[in-house]
Legacy VTK file of the C-alpha trace (Angstrom):
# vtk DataFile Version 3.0
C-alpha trace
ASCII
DATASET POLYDATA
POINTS 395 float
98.936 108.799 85.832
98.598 105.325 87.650
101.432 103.995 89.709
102.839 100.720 88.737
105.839 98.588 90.595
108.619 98.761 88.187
108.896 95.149 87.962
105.479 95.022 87.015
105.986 97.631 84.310
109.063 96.225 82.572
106.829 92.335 82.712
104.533 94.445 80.513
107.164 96.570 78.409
108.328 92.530 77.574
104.991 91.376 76.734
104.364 94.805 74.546
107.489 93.522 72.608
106.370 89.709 72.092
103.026 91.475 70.622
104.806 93.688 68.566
103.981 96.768 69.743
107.467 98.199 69.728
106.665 101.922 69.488
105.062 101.852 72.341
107.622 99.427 74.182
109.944 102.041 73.669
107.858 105.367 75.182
107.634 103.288 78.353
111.370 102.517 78.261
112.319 106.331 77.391
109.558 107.329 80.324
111.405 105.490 82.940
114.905 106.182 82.096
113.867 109.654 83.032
113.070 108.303 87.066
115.579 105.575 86.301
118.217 106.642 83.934
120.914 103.952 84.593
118.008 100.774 84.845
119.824 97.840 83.277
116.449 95.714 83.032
115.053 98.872 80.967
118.529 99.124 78.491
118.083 95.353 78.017
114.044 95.943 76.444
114.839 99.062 75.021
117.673 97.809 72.942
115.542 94.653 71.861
112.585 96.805 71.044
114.970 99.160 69.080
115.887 95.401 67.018
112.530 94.793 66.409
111.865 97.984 65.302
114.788 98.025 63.279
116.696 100.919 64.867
120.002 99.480 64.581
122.021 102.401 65.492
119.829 103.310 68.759
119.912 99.631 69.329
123.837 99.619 69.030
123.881 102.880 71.349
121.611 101.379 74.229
123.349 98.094 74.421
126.591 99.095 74.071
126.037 101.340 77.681
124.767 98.077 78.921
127.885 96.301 78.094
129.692 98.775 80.181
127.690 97.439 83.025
127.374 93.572 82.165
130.053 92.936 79.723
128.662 89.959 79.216
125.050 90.535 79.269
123.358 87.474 76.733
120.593 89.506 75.372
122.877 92.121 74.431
125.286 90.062 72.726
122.743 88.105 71.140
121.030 91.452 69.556
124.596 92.962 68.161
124.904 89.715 66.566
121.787 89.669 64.979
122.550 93.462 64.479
126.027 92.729 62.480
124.782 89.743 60.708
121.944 91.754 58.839
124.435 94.692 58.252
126.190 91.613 56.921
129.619 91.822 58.955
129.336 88.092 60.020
132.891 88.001 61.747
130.921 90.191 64.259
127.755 88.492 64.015
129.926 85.476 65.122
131.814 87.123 67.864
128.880 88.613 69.846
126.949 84.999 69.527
130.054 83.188 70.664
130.052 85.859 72.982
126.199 84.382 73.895
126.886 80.762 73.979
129.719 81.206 76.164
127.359 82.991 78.498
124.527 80.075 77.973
126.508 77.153 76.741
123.507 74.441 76.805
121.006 76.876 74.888
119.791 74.955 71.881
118.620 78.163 69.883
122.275 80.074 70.009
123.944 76.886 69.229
121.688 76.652 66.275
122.489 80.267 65.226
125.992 79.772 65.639
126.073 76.588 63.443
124.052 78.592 60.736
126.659 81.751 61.154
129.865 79.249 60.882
128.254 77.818 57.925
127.271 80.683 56.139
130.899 81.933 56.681
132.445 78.449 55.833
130.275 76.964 53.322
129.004 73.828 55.570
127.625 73.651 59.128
129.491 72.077 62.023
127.544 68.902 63.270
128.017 70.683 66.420
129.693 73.526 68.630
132.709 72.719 70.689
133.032 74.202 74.176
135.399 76.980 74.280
137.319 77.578 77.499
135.004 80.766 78.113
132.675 78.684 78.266
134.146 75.738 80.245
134.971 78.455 82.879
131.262 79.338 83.557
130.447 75.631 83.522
133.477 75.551 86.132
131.732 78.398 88.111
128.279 76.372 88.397
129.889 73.299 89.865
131.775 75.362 92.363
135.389 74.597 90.978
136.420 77.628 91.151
140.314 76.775 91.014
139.633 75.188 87.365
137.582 77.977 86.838
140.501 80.586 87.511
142.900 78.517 85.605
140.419 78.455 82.137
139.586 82.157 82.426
143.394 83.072 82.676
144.025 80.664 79.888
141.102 83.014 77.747
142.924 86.408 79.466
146.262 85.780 78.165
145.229 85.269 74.799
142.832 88.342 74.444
143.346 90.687 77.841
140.601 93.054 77.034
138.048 90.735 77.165
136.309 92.650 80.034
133.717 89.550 80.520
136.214 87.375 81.647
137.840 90.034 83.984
134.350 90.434 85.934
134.232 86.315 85.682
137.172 86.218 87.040
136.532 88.813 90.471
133.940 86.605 90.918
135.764 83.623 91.036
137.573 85.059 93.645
135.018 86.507 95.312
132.956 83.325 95.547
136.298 81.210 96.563
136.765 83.242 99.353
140.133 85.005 97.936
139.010 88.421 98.750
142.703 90.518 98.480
142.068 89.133 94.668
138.672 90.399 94.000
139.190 93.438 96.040
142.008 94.158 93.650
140.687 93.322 90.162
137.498 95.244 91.150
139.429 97.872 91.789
141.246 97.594 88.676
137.790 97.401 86.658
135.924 100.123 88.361
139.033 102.922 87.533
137.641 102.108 83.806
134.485 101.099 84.017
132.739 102.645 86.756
129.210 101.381 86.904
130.774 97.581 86.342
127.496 95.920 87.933
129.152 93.083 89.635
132.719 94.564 90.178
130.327 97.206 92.226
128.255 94.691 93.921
131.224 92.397 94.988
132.720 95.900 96.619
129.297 96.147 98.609
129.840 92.444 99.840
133.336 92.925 100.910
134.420 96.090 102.394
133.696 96.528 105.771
130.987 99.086 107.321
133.470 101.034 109.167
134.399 104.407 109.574
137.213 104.191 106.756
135.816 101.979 104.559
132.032 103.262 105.244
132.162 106.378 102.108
133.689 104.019 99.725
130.682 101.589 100.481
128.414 104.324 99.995
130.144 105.094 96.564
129.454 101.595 95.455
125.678 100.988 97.003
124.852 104.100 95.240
125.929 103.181 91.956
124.356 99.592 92.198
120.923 101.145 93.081
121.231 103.288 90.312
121.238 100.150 87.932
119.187 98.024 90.297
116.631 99.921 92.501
115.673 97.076 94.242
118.731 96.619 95.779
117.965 99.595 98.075
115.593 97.536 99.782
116.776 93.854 99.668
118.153 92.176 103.047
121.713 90.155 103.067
123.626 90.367 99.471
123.404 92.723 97.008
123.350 90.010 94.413
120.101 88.750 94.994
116.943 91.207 95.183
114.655 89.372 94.758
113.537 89.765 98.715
113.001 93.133 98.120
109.341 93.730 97.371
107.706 94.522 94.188
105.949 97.446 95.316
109.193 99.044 97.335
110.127 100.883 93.747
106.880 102.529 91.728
106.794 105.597 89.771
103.986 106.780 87.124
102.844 105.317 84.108
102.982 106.647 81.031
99.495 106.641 79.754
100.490 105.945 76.244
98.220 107.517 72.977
100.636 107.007 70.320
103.468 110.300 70.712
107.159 109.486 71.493
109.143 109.756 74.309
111.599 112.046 73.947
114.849 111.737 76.449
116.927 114.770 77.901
119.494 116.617 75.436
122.242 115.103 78.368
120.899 112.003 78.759
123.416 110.233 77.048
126.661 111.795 78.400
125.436 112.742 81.996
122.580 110.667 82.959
122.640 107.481 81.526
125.654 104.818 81.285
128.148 106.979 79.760
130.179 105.222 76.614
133.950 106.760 77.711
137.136 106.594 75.347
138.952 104.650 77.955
137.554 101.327 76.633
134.657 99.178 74.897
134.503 96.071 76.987
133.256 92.948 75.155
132.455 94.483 71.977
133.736 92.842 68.652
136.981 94.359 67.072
134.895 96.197 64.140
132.381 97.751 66.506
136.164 100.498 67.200
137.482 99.942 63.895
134.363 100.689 61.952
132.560 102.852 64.410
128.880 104.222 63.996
128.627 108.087 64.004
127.322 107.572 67.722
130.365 105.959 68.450
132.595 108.375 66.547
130.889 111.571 68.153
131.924 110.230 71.816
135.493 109.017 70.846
135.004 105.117 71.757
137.904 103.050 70.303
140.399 106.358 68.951
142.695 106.470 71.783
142.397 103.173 73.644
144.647 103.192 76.751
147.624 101.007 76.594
147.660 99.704 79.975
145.250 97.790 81.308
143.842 96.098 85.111
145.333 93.078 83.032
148.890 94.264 83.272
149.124 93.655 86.858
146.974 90.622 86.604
149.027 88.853 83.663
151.931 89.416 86.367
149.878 87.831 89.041
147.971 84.979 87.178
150.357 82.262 86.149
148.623 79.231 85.290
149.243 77.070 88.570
150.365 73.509 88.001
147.893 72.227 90.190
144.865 73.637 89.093
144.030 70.022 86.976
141.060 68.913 85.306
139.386 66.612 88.039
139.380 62.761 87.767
135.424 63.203 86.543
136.111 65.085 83.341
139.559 63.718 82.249
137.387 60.219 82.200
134.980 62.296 79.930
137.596 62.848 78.008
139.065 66.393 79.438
142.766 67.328 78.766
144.727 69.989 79.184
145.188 72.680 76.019
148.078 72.618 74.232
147.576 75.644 72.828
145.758 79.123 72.156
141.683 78.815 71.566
141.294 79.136 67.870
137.813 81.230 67.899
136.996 79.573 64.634
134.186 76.654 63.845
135.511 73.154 64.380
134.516 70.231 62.744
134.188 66.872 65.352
136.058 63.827 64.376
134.195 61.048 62.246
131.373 59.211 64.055
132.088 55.988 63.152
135.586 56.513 65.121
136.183 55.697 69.158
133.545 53.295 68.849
134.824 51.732 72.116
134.614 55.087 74.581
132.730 53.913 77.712
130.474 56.697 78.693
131.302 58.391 81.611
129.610 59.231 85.159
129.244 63.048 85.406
127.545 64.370 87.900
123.882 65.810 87.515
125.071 69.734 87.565
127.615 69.151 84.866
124.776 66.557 82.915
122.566 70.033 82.836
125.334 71.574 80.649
125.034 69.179 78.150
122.666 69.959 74.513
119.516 68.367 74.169
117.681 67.663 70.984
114.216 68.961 72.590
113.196 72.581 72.718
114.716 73.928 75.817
112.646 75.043 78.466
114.702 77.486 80.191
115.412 79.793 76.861
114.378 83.783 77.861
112.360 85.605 76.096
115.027 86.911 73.765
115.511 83.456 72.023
111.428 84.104 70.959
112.722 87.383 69.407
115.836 86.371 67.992
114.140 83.700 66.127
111.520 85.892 65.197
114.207 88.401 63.608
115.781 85.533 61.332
112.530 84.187 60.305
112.179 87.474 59.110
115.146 88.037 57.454
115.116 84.791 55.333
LINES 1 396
395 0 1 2 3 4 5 6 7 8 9 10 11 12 13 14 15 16 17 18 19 20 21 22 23 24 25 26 27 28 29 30 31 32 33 34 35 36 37 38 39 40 41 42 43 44 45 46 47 48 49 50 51 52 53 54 55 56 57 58 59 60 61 62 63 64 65 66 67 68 69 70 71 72 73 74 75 76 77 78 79 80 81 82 83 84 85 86 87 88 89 90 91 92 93 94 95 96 97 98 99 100 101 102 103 104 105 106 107 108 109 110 111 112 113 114 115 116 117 118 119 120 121 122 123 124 125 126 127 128 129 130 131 132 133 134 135 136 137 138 139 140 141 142 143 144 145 146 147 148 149 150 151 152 153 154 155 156 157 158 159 160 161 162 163 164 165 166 167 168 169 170 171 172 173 174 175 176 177 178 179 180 181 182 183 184 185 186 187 188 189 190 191 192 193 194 195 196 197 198 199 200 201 202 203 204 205 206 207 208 209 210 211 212 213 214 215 216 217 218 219 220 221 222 223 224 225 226 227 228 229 230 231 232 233 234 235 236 237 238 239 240 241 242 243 244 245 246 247 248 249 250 251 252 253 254 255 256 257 258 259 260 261 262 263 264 265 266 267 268 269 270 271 272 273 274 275 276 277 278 279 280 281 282 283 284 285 286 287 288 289 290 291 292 293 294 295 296 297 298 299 300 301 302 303 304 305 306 307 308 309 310 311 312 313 314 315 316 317 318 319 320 321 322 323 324 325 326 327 328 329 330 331 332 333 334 335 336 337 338 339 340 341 342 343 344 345 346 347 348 349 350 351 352 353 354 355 356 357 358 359 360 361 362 363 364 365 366 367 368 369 370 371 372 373 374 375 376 377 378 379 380 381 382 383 384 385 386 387 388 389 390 391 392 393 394
């Protein structure tokens, strides 16, 4: 067998899916979660080749390990939703692509799907999709306000505080605002139920100190964050950007594929790979515990949930301070504070002949990115090409 960079194989295992080829997509994803058996980039393709290939259950499997690890991974939600809406449970469809649109808030395509979703649930489209505070929070996080930022997530936690995605938002709001006791804590809080939390692991890296006393901890964290990123063995300065590291510091073999299938070790589910525990399902829609899969069943996800959880201590923590305020730029926009819970429901705007008068306001060019736009967007990833492909396909 040739030797290929991984980075160069998985660019390949993504063009094998755009062609099609999905069998053989997913014998090179099986053949390098035997080198690599906790690879994020390889969960992400193999659960979209699964899609394509209609595999729903593997699909379900593969990126429901990956939403241990990036509870608010966009590809993933994206599949479960188109997952959920052909298994026709459209109250999930809807939660895994608000789940998306959160995550990409100015993405043309999942706005589009979500309009369709609300309509087919509601009988008529939305003209458009309202910002949730989710989503407000990442937009927050772009323009470095991290105090608004802190104050929206809290405002999602209190309502819903097993929404892992905004607990890993939120450690690294703190981590980025310099309130390290904070995201030392949460991440602590995170890793005692999800171990291999990708960022609550790298933001330990980052933070704890290469001494004697902190040094095995460090190690305990590096490890697991080269497990799911290789490169990050060999990058230079943070652990959150690899992309220093060369392409040819992590190779292995290549399959030489002639049509058999991969198949995976008996234990690769509950000792190699991302292990699905019974402690929790972080950012998965209510049905995917109520109305479990066998898969799910067999490993006991959702049975015996624990009752605490790292939001206890936060809820304590986290009151909503008085002067975390919408700044001047977006209350002229038209920002106000909420005056009550997010209803996770469509919303229909107000009639466009009314507020005729409203000035339009001055935002600034990183909050002007946010905004929709009526042309095809240029910065949609490769799974918007699938997922579009999947619904022209269903209808």
């Amino acid at each position: 067998m040739a030797r290929v960079a991984l980075r160069i194989y998985t660019q390949e295992i993504e063009a094998l899916i755009g062609q099609g080829h999905t069998d053989e997509a997913i014998a090179h994803c099986r053949h390098i979660l035997k080198t690599f058996p906790k690879h994020l980039e390889t969960y992400r393709l193999l659960g979209k080749a699964y899609l394509e290939a209609r595999r729903y259950n593997e699909s379900i499997d593969i990126l429901g390990r990956l939403l241990m690890a990036v509870p608010d991974d966009f590809s993933a939600h994206v599949c479960l939703s188109i997952i959920r809406d052909e298994e026709n449970k459209l109250d999930d469809a809807i939660w895994h692509m608000e789940r998306a649109f959160e995550v990409q808030p100015s993405n043309s395509a999942v706005q589009g799907e979500l309009q369709r979703l609300y309509g087919k649930r509601d009988g008529m489209q939305p003209p458009k999709i309202r910002m949730t505070r989710g989503a407000l929070a990442r937009i927050y996080m772009q323009g470095e306000l991290y105090p608004q930022s802190i104050a929206e997530i809290r405002g999602v936690l209190t309502e819903d505080p097993q929404r892992a995605d905004m607990q890993v938002l939120l450690a690294n709001a703190y981590f980025k605002s310099g309130q390290n006791s904070d995201a030392t804590d949460l991440c602590n809080q995170l890793l005692k139920r999800y171990p291999y939390a990708f960022d609550a692991n790298r933001i330990m890296v980052d933070l704890l100190p290469t001494t004697t006393g902190a040094l095995e901890s460090t190690q305990v964290y590096r490890m697991r964050v080269g497990e799911m990123d290789p490169y990050s063995n060999f990058s230079t300065g943070s652990t959150f950007d690899t992309s220093n590291a060369p392409d040819a510091s992590i190779n292995l073999e290549k399959l030489e594929y002639h049509g058999e299938e991969v198949q995976l070790e008996n234990n690769w589910g509950s000792a190699l790979g991302i292990e699905l525990t019974s402690t929790a399902v972080p950012a998965m829609s209510s049905s995917l515990v109520s109305d479990q899969p066998d898969w799910l069943k067999e490993v006991g996800i959702g049975t015996d949930i624990e009752n605490q959880t790292p939001q206890d201590k936060l809820t304590a923590d986290s009151e909503i301070q008085q002067n975390d305020e919408i700044p001047d730029f977006l209350r002229a926009a038209g920002w106000g504070e909420s005056t009550g819970p997010e209803q996770p429901t469509s919303i229909f705007d107000e009639d466009p002949t009314e507020n005729t008068n409203l000035v339009a306001a001055d935002l600034p060019d990183w909050l002007k990115g946010q905004a929709p736009s009526n042309e095809p967007d240029t910065m949609l990833s490769q799974t918007e090409n699938f997922s579009r492909a999947c619904y022209k396909r269903r209808t």
